[in-house]
Kinemage of the C-alpha trace (Angstrom):
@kinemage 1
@onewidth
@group {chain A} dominant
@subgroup {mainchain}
@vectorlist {calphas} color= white
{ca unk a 1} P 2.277 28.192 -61.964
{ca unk a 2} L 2.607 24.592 -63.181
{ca unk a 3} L 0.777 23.233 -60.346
{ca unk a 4} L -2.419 25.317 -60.749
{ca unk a 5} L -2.523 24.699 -64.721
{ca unk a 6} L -2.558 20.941 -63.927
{ca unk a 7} L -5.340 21.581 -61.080
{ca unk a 8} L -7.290 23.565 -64.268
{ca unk a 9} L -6.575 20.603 -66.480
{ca unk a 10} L -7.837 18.417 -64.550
{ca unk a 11} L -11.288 20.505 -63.435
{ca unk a 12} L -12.276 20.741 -67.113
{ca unk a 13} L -11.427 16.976 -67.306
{ca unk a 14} L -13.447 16.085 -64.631
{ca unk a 15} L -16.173 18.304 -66.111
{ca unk a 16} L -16.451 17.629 -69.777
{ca unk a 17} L -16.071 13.664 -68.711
{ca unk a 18} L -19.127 13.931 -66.874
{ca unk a 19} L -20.927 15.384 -69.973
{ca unk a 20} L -19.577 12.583 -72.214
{ca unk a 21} L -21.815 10.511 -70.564
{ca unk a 22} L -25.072 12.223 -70.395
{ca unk a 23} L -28.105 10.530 -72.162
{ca unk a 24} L -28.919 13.093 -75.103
{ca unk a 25} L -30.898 11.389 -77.271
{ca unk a 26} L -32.270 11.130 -81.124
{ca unk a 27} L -34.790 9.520 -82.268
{ca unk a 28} L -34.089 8.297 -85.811
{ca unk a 29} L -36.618 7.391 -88.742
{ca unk a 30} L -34.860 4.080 -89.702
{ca unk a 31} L -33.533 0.904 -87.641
{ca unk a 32} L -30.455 1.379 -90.030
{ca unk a 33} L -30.061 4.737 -88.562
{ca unk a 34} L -29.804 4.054 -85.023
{ca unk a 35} L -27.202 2.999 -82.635
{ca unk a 36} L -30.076 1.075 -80.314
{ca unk a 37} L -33.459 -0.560 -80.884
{ca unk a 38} L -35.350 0.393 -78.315
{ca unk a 39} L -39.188 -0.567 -76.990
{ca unk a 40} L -41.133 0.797 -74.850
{ca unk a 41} L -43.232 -1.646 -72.641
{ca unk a 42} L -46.335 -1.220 -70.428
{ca unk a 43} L -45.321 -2.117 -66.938
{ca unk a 44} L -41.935 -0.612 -64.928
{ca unk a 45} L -41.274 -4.370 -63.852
{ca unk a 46} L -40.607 -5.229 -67.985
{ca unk a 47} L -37.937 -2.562 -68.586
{ca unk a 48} L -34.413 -3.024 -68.374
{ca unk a 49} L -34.532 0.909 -67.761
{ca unk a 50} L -36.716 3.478 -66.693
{ca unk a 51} L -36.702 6.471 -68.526
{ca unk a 52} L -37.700 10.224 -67.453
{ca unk a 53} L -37.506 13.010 -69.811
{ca unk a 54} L -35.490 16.147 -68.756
{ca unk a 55} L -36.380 19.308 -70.258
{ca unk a 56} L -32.690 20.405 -70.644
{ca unk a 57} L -29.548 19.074 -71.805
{ca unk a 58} L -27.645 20.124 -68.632
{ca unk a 59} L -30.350 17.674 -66.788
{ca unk a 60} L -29.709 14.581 -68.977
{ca unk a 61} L -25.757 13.638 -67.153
{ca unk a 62} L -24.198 9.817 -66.158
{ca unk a 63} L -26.207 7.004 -67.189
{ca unk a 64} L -28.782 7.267 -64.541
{ca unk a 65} L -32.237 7.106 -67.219
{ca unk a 66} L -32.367 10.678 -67.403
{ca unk a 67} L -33.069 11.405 -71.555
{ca unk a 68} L -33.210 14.670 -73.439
{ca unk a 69} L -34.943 13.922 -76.651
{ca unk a 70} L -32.834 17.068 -79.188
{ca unk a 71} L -33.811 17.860 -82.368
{ca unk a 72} L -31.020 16.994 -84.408
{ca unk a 73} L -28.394 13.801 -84.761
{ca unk a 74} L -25.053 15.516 -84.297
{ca unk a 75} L -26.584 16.747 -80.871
{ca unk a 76} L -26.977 13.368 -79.172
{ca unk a 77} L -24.698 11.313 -78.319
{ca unk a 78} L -26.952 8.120 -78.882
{ca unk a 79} L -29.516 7.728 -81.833
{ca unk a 80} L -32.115 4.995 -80.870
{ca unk a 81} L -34.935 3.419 -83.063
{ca unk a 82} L -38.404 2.709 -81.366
{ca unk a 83} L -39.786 -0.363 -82.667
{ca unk a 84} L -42.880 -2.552 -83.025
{ca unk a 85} L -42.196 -5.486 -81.016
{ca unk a 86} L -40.255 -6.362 -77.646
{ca unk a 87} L -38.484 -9.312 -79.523
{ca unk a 88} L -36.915 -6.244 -81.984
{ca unk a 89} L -35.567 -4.353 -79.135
{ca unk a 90} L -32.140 -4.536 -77.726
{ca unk a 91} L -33.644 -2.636 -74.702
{ca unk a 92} L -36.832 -2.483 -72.884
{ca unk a 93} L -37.465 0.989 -71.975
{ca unk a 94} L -40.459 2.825 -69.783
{ca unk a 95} L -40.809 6.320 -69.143
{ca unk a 96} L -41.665 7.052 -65.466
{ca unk a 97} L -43.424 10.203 -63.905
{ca unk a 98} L -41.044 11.453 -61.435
{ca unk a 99} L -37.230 11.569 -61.827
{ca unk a 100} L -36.251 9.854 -58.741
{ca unk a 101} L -38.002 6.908 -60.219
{ca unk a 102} L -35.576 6.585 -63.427
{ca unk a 103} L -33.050 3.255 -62.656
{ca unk a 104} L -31.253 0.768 -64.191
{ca unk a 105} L -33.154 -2.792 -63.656
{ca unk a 106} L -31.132 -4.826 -65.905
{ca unk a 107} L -27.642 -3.659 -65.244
{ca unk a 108} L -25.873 -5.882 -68.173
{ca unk a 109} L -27.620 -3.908 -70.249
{ca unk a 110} L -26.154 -0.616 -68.799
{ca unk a 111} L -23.113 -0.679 -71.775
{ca unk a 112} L -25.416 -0.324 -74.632
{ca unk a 113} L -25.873 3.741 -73.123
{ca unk a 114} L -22.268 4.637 -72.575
């Protein structure tokens, strides 16, 4: 009986782990708001990371550039800032077509997601 209530413990560690990482995201009306400055630049070969939007939370898991955009601050687990300029940024997003095509290109910027 022990045994298979550790196995449990463990499967709904494993699982809610995963979803502590997923990349729900808010996008917030003030810099002072935000947890990241992010901007958004023209060409996949500027970004530190490229983005693709998910339509569903369940979509948006591990740090992989997979974002679901929710409605509401308490829902995401990072609130980010889009602003004006590249020099105002602490990372260089750009949203990509296809999923597949969402990476990490600058990997020491990989921390500012978890």
């Amino acid at each position: 009986m022990r045994n298979s209530f550790t196995l449990l413990f463990l499967f709904f560690l494993l699982l809610f782990s995963n979803a502590a990482n997923a990349q729900k995201v808010f996008s917030t009306d003030y810099a002072s708001q935000a947890d990241i400055n992010v901007f958004v630049v023209d060409y996949a070969s500027q970004a530190d990371l490229c983005v693709y939007k998910v339509k569903y939370d369940s979509q948006a898991t591990g740090n992989q550039g997979l974002w679901s955009f929710v409605k509401y601050a308490s829902q995401a687990d990072k609130k980010i800032y889009f602003v004006d300029y590249a020099s105002q940024a602490d990372l260089l997003i750009f949203f990509v077509d296809y999923q597949s095509q969402s990476e990490w290109r600058n990997n020491s910027k990989k921390q500012l997601m978890y």
